[in-house]
C-alpha positions in Angstrom: 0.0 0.0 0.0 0.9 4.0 -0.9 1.9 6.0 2.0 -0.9 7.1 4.1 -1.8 10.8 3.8 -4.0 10.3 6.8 -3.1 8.0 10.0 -5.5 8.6 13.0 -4.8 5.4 16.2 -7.0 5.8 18.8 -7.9 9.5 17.9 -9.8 11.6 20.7 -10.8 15.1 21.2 -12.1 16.6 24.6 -13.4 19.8 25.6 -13.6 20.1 29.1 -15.8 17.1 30.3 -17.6 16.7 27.1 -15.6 14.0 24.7 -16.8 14.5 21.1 -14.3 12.3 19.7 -13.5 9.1 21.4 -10.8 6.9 20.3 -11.5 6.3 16.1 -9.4 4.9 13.9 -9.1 6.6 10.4 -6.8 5.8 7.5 -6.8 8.0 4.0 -5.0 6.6 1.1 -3.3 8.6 -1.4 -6.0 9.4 -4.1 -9.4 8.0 -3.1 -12.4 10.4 -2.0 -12.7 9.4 1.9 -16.3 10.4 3.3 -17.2 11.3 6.8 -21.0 10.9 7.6 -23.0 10.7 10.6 -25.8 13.4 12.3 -25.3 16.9 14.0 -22.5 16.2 17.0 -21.4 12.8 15.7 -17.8 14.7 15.7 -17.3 14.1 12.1 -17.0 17.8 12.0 -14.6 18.1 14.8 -12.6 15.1 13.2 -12.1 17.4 10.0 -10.4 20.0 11.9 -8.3 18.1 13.7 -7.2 16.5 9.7 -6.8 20.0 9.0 -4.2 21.0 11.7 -6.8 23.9 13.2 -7.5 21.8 16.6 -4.6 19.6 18.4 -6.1 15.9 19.6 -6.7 15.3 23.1 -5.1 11.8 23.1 -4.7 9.2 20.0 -1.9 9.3 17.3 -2.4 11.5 14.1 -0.6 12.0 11.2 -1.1 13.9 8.2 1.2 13.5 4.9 3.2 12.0 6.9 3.6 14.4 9.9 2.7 15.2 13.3 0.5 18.1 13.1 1.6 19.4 16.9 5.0 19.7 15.3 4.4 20.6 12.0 1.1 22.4 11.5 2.3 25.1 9.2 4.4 22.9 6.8 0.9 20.5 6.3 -1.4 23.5 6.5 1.0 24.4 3.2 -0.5 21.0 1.3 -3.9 21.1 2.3 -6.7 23.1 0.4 -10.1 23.8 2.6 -13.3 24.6 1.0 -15.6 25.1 4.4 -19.0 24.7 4.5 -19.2 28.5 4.2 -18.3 30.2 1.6 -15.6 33.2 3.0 -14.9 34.7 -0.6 -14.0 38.5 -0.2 -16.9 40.1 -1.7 -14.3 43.6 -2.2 -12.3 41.3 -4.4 -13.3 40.2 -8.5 -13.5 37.3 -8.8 -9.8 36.6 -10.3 -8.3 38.8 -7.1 -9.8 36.2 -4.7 -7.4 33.5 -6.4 -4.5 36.0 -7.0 -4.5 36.9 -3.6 -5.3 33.5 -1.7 -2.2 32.4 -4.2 0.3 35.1 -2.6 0.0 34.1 0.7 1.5 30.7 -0.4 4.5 32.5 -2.0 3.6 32.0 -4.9 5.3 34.5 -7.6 3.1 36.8 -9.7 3.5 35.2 -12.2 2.8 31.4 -11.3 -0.4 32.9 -9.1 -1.8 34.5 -12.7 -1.3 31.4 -14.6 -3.0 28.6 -11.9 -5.7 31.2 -11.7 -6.5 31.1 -15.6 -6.5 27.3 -15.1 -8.9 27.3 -12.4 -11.4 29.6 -14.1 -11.3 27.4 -16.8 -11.6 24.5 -14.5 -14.6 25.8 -12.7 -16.3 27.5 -15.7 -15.9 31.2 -14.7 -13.7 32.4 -16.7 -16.3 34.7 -18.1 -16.9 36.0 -14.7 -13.6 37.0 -13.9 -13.4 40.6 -13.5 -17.1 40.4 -11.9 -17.3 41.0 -8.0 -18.1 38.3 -5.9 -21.5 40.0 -5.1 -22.4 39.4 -8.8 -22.3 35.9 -8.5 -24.9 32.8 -8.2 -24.3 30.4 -5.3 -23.6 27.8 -6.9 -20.5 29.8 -8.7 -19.6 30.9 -5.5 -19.1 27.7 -4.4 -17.5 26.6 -7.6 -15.0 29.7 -6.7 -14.4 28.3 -3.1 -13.1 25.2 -4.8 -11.2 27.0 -6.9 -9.6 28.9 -4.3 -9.1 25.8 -2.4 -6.8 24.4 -5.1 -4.6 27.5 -5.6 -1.9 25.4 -3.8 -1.9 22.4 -5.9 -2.7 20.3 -2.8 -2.0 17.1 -2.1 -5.2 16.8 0.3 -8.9 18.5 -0.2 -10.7 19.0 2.4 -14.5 19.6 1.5 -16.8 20.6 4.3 -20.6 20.0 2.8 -19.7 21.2 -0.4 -22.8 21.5 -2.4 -25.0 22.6 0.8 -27.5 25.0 -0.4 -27.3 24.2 -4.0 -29.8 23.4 -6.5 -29.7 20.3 -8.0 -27.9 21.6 -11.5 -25.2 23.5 -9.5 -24.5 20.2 -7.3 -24.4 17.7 -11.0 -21.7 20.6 -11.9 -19.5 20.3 -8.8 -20.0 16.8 -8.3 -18.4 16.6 -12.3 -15.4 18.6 -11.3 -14.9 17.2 -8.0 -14.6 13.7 -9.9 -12.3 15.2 -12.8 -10.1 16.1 -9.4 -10.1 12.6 -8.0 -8.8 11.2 -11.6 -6.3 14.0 -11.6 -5.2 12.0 -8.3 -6.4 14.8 -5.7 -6.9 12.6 -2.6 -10.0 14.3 -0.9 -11.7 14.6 2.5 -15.4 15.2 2.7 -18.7 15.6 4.9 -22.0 15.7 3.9 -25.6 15.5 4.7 -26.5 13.7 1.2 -26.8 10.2 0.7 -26.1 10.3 -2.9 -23.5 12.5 -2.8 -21.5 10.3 -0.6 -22.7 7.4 -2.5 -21.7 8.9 -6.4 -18.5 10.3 -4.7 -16.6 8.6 -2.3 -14.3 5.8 -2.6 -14.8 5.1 1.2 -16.1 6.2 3.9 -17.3 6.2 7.7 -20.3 6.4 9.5 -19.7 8.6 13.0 -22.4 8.2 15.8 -21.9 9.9 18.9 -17.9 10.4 18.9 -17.3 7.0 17.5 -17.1 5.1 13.7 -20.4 2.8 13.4 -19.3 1.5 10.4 -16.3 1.8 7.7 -16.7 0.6 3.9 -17.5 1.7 0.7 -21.1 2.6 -0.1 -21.9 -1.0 -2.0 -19.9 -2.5 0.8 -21.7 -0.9 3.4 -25.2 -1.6 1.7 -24.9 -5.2 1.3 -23.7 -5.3 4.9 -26.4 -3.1 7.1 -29.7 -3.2 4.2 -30.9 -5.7 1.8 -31.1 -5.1 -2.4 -34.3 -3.5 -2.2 -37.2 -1.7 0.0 -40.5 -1.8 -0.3 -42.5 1.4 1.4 -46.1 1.1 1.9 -48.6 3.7 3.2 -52.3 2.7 4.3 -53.4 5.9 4.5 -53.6 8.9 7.6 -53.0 6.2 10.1 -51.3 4.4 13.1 -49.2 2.0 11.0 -47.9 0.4 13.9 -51.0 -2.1 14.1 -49.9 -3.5 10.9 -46.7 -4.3 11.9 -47.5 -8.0 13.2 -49.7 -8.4 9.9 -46.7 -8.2 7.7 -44.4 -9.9 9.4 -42.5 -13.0 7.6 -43.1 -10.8 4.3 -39.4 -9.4 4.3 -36.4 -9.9 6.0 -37.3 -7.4 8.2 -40.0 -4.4 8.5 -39.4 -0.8 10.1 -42.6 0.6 11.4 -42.9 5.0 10.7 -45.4 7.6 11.4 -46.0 7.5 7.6 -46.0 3.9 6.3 -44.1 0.8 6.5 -40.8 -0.4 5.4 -40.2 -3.7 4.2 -36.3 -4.7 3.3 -35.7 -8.2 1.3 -34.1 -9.3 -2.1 -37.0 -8.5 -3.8 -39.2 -6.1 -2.7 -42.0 -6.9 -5.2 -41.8 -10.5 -3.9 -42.9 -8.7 -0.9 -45.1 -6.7 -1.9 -46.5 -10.0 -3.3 -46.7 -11.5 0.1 -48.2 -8.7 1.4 -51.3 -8.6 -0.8 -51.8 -12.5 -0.3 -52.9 -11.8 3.1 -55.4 -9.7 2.5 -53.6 -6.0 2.7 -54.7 -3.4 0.0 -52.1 -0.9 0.9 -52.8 3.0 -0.4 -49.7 3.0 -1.5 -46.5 1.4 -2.6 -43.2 2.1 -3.9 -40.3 -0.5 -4.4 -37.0 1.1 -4.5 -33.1 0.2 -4.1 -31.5 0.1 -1.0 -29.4 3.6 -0.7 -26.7 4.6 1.8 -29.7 6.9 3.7 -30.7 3.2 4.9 -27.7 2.5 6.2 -27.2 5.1 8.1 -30.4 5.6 9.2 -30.1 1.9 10.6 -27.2 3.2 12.3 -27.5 6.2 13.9 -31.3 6.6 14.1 -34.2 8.2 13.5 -34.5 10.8 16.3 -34.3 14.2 15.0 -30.4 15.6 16.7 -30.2 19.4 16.7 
């Protein structure tokens, strides 16, 4: 195996008495897309920033590219590019000065910082939009910019926090397209996210966090086939309890979740089920039959219950 760009042992943050990181172990590989996942103070977040060299451990081992980032912080903080979840573009800059700038405090020369900024606006698809002010933009080239800002370094880790958060669905297809052209370019890349099928069309890997620890570690097909079955079958009787009807579909599917809103019934075949279900008698409202996704799985493992 390649050198690890990310080595986490036993990996713990505190603050104070409240432990929001206890004891995972994470490993990155040069050139995959490596997901974090997992609901409001899971400590995905907090993990990130650690990665990122902005928040020593608590305890654990860590090392990024190869280094201790206690000792080293500013020579990693040198290879990394951070888009955050909020975009912090300065809106007194054009669009070209936000790369020109970001570029100089590298050390980059004039020169070098003009040329990786034409590639990027090509990259991104603003060239067109260069001299325009920040204000003048769309979000979703705003966040295309953030990327674009991110990679002003030529860095040999990404770090994306939620990247397409906010974005309409033609704005996330566009930065889900150029984040992939990155990862064949061999950008190794760190991301969260609150969509399932982003994580699933985008990472190589990735973990599940639930309450300061990994739940589960895999790729998205692996971590299907091990926590869900190949398909679900929802079924809604209408404004009611569906709770009593539980017991009445039991033995139809491998297993059956009971919601507010209807039924879900995982097996190989959900219309087999569904089939099963209507040969005792049950006329459900309604019915859909669907893949399992990765919202399943971690659903399955982290919960239900709203976390704010």
């Amino acid at each position: 195996m390649d050198e690890l760009l990310v080595e986490a042992r036993g990996l713990r943050k505190a603050f104070g008495t409240v432990e929001a990181v206890r004891g995972i172990d994470v490993e990155v590989r040069p050139g995959e897309v490596f997901g974090f996942l997992g609901p409001n103070g899971a400590g995905k977040s907090t993990t990130m920033r650690m990665i990122a060299t902005v928040s020593p451990p608590t305890g654990g081992t860590l090392q990024v590219l190869g280094l201790d980032p206690t000792l080293d912080g500013p020579r990693i903080r040198g290879r990394l590019g951070v888009c955050p979840q909020e975009d912090t573009l300065d809106v007194e800059l054009s669009v070209r000065e936000n790369l020109t700038v970001y570029g100089r405090f590298f050390g980059m020369s004039r020169s070098a910082v003009r040329t990786r900024a034409d590639e990027l606006l090509d990259f991104v698809k603003l060239t067109e939009k260069a001299g325009a002010k920040v204000d003048d933009l769309s979000g979703g080239m705003k966040r295309r910019l953030t990327i674009a800002r991110s990679l002003v370094n030529s860095p040999d880790l990404l770090i994306l926090d939620e990247p397409t958060t906010g974005l309409d669905p033609q704005a996330r297809h566009t930065l889900w397209d150029q984040l992939y052209r990155l990862k064949h370019a061999g950008v190794t890349q760190i991301l969260t996210t609150h969509y399932m099928d982003e994580a699933e069309q985008l990472c190589d890997r990735l973990v599940v966090m639930h309450d300061g620890r990994i739940s589960a570690l895999g790729s998205p097909a692996e971590l299907i086939r091990r926590y869900s079955t190949r398909e679900v079958a929802e079924l809604r009787f209408g404004v009611v309890d569906h709770a009593p009807y539980e017991a009445q579909v039991t033995g139809c599917a491998e297993r059956v979740e009971v919601l507010p809103d209807r039924l879900l019934l995982y097996a190989d075949s959900g219309d087999a089920a569904v089939s099963a279900v209507h040969a005792r008698g049950l006329e459900p409202a309604q019915v859909l039959v669907r893949r399992s996704s990765l919202e399943d799985v971690f659903l399955t493992l982290t919960g239900r219950t709203l976390v704010d």
